[in-house]
NUMAR-776506 format. One record per atom (N, C-alpha, C, CB): residue in one letter; x, y, z. Coordinates in pm, whole numbers, padded with zeros to 5 digits, always signed. Glycine has a CB too. Layout:
BEGIN
aXYZ ...
This chain:
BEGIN
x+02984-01961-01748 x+02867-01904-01683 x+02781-02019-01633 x+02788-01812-01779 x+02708-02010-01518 x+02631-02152-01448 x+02537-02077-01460 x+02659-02229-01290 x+02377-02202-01468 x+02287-02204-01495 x+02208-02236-01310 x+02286-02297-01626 x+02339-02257-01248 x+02271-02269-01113 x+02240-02139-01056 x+02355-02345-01014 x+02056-02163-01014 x+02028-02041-00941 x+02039-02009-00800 x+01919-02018-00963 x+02098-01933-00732 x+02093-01907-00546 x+01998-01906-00530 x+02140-01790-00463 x+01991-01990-00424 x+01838-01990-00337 x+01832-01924-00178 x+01789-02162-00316 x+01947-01853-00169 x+01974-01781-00083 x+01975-01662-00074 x+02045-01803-00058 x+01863-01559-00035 x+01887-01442-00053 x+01981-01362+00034 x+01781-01397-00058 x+02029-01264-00058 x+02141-01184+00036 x+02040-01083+00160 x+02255-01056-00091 x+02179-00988+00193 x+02113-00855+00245 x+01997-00803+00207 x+02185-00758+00226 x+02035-00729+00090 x+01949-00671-00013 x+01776-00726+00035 x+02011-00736-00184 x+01757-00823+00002 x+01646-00869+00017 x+01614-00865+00168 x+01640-00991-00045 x+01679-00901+00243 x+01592-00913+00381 x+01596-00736+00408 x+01686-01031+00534 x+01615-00678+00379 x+01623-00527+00389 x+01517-00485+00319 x+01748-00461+00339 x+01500-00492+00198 x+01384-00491+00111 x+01237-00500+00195 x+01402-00617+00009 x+01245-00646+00238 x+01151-00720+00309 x+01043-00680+00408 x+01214-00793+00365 x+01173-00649+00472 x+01200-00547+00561 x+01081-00476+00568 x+01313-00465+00525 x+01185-00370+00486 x+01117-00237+00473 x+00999-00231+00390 x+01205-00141+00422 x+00959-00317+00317 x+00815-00355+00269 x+00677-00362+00374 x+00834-00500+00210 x+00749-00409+00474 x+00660-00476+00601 x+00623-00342+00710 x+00772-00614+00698 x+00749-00253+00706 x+00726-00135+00759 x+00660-00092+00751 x+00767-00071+00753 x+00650-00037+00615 x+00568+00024+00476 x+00464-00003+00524 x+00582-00034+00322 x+00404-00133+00535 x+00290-00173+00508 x+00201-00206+00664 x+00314-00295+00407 x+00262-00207+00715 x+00238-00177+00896 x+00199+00006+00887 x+00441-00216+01022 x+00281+00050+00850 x+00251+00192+00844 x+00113+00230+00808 x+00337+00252+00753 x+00097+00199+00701 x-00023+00177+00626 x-00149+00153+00686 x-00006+00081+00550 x-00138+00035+00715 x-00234-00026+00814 x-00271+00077+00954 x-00160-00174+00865 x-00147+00127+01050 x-00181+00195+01077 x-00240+00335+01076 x-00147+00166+01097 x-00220+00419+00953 x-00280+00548+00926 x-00439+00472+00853 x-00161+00663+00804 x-00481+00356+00807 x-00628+00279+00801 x-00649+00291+00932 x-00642+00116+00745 x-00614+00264+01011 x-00703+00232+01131 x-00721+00391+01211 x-00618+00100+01240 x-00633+00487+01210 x-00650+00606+01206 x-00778+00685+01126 x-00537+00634+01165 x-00767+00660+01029 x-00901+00715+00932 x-01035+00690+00952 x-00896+00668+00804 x-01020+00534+01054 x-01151+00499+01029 x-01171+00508+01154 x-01190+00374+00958 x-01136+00529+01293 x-01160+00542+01469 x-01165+00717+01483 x-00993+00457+01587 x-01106+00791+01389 x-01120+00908+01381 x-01281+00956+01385 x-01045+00942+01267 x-01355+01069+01474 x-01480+01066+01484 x-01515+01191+01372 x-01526+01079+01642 x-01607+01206+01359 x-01659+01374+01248 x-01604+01434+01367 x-01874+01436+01194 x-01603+01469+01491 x-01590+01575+01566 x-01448+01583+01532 x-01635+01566+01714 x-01350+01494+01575 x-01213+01493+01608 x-01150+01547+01432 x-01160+01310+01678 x-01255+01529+01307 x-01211+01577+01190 x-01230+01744+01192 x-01290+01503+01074 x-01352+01777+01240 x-01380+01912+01223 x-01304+01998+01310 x-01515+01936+01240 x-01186+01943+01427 x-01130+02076+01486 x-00969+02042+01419 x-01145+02093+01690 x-00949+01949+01350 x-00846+01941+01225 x-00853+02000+01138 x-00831+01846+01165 x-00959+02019+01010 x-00981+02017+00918 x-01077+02150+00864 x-01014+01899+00914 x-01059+02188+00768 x-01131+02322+00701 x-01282+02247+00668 x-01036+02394+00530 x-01368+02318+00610 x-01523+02267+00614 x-01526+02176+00503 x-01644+02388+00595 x-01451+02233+00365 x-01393+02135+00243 x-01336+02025+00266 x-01299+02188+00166 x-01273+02009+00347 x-01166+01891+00421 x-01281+01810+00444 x-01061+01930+00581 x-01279+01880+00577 x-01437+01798+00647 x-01530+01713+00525 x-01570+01947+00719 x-01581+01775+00461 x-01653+01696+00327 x-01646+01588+00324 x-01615+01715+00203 x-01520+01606+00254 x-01428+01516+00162 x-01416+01401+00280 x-01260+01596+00101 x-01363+01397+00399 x-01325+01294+00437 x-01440+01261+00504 x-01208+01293+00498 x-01558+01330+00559 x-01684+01267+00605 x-01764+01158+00502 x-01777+01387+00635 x-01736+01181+00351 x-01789+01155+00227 x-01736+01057+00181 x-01785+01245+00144 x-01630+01012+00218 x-01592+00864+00156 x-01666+00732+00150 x-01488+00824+00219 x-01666+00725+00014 x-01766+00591+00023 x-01742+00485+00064 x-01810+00546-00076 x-01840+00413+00160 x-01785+00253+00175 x-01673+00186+00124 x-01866+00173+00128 x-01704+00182-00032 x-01612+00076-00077 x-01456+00189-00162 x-01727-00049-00213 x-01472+00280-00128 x-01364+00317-00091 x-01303+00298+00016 x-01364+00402-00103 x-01313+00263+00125 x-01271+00259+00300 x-01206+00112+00251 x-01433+00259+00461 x-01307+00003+00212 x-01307-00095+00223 x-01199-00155+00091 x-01446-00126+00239 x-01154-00077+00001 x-01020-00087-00058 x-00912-00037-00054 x-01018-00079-00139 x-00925+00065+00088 x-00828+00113+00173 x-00727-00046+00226 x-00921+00206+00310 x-00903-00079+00299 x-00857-00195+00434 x-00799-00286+00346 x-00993-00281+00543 x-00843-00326+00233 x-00768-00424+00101 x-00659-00402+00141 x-00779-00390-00066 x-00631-00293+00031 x-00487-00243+00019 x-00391-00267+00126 x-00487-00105+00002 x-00408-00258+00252 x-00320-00211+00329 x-00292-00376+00414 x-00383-00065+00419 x-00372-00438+00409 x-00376-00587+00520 x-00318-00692+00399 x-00582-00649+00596 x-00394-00622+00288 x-00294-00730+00144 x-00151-00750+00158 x-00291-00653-00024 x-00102-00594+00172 x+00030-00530+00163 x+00113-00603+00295 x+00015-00349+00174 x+00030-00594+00461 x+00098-00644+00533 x+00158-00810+00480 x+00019-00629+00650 x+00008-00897+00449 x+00029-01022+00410 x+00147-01064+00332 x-00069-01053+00349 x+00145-00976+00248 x+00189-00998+00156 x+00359-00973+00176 x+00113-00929+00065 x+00398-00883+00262 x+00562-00880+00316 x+00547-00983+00405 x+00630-00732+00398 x+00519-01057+00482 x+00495-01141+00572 x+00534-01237+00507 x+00378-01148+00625 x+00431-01294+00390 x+00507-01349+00293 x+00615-01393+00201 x+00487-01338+00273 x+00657-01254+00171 x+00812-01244+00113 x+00890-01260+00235 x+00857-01092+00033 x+00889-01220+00379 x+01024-01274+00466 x+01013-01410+00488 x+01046-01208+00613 x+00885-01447+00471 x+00892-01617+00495 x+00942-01672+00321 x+00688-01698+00555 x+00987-01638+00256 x+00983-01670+00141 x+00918-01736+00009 x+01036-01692+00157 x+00765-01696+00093 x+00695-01764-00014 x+00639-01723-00136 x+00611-01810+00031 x+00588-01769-00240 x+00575-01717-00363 x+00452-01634-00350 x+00570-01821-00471 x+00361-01695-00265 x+00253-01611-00244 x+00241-01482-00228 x+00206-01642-00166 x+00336-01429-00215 x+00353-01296-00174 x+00345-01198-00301 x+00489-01285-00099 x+00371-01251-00435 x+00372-01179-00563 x+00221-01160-00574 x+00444-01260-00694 x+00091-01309-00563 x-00047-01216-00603 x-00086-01171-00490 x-00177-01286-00671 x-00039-01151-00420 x-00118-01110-00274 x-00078-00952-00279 x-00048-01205-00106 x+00054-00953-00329 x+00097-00780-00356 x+00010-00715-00478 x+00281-00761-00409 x-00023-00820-00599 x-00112-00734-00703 x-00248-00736-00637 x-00122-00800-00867 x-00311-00797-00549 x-00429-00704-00436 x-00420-00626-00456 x-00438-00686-00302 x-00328-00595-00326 x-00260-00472-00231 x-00247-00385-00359 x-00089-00507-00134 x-00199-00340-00476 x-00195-00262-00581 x-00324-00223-00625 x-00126-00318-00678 x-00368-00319-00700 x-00529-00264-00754 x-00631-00218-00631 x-00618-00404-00841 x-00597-00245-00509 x-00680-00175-00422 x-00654-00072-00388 x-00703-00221-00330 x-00508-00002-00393 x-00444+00098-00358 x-00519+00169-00509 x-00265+00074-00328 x-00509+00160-00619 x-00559+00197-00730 x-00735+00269-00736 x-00537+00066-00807 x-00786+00143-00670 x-00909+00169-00689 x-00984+00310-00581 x-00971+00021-00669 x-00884+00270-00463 x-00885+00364-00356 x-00885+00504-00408 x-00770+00343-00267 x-00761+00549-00491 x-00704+00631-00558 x-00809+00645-00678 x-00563+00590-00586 x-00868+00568-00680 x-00978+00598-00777 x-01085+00701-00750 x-01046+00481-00801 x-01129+00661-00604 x-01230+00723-00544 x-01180+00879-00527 x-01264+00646-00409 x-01034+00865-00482 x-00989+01019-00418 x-00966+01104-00508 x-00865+01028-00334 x-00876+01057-00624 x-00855+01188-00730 x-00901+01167-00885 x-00686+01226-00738 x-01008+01076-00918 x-01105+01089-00989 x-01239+01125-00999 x-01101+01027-01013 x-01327+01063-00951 x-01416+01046-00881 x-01456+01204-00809 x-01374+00929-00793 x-01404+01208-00695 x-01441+01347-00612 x-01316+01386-00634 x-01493+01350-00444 x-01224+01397-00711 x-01152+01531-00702 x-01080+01615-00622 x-01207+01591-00720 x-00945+01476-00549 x-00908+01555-00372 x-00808+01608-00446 x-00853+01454-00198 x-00756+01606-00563 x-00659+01737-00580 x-00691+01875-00539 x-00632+01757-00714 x-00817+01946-00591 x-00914+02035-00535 x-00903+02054-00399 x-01040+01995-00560 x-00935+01988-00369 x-00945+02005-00184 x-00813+02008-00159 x-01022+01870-00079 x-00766+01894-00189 x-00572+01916-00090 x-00472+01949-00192 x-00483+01738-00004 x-00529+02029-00284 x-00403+02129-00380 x-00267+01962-00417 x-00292+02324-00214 x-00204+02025-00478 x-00105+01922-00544 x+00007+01834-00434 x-00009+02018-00659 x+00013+01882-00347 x+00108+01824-00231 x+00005+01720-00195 x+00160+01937-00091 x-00086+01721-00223 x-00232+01569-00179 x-00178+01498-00256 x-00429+01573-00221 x-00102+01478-00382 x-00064+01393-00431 x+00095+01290-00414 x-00090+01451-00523 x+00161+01398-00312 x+00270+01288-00258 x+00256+01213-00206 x+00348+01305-00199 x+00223+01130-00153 x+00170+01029-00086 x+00092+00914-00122 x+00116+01076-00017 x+00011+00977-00213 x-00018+00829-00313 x+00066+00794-00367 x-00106+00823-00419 x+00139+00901-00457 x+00252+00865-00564 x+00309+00774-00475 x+00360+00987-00625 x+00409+00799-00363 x+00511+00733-00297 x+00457+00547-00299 x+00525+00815-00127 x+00308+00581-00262 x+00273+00434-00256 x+00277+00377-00368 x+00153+00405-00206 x+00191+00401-00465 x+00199+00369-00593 x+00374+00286-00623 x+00165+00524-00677 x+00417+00440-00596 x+00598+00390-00623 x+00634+00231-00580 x+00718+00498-00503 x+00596+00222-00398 x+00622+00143-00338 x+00576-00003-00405 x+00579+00182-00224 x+00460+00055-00443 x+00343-00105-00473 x+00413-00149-00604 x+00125-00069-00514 x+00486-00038-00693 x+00528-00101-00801 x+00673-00206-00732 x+00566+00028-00928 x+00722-00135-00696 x+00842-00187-00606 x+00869-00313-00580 x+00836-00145-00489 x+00740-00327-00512 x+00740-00500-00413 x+00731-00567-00526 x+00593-00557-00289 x+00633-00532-00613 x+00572-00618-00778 x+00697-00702-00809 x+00535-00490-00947 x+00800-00591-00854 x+00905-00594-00909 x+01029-00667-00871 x+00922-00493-00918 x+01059-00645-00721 x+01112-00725-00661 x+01087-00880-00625 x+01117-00666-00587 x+00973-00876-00595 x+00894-01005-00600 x+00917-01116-00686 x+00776-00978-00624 x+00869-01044-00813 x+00861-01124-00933 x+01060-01152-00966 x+00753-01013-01076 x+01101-01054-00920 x+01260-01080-00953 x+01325-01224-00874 x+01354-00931-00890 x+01241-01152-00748 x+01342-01269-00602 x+01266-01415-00663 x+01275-01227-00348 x+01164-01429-00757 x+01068-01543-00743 x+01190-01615-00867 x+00859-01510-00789 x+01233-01555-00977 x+01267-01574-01045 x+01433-01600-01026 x+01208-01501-01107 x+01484-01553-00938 x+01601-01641-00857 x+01599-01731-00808 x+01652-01607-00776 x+01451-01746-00747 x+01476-01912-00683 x+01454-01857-00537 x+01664-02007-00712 x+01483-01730-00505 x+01451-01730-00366 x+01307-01749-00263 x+01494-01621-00346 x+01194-01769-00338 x+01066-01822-00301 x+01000-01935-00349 x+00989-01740-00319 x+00980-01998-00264 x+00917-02129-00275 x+00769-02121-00285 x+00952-02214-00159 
């Protein structure tokens, strides 16, 4: 058995990477959606409860949205360039996604408003954010980031 580590990542990883960056482009774009969106353009969407809820978001909820989501880009940007930086730049992108999620289904209570299907979508991220963590810390520990 060799103790030599590859410093070459396969497929796997640039696919990963990848699709981290997608992810997180995605992201970024439904942020920039939320926030160019006007009260008018919400109220011929949205029920009067809806309306609330998303007129009502606090500052620094928005503003650990924008965390979350520009961390997340950085932070795949990072992993295809292979740098290590990309592991704390992803635990950002997590605890802001967290804190965000703090505001929505603690705090005010958007289960209420958007019934239990409001919750796919964080989960997925959540999922995701554990994901990159994980991978990250794995690919770092191969040797594949400098």
């Amino acid at each position: 058995m060799s103790d030599v580590i590859d410093s070459k990542p396969g497929t796997l990883f640039w696919s990963l990477a990848g699709f981290f960056l997608l992810f997180n482009l995605l992201g970024l774009l439904f942020y920039y959606l939320s926030v160019t969106t006007t009260p008018e353009q919400i109220a011929e969407s949205f029920s009067g409860e809806k309306q609330a809820f998303l007129n009502g978001t606090p500052t620094w909820a928005t503003a650990a949205y924008a965390m979350a989501v520009n961390a997340g880009v950085l932070a795949s940007i990072m992993l295809l360039l292979r740098k290590a930086w990309a592991f704390p730049i992803y635990i950002v992108s997590f605890v802001s996604v967290l804190i965000q999620d703090l505001d929505s289904f603690v705090l005010r209570n958007g289960v209420e408003v958007w019934g239990a299907s409001g919750l796919y979508l964080p989960a997925v991220v959540i999922i995701v954010c554990v994901a990159e963590l994980l991978y990250t810390r794995s690919a770092k520990a191969k040797g594949w980031l400098s």
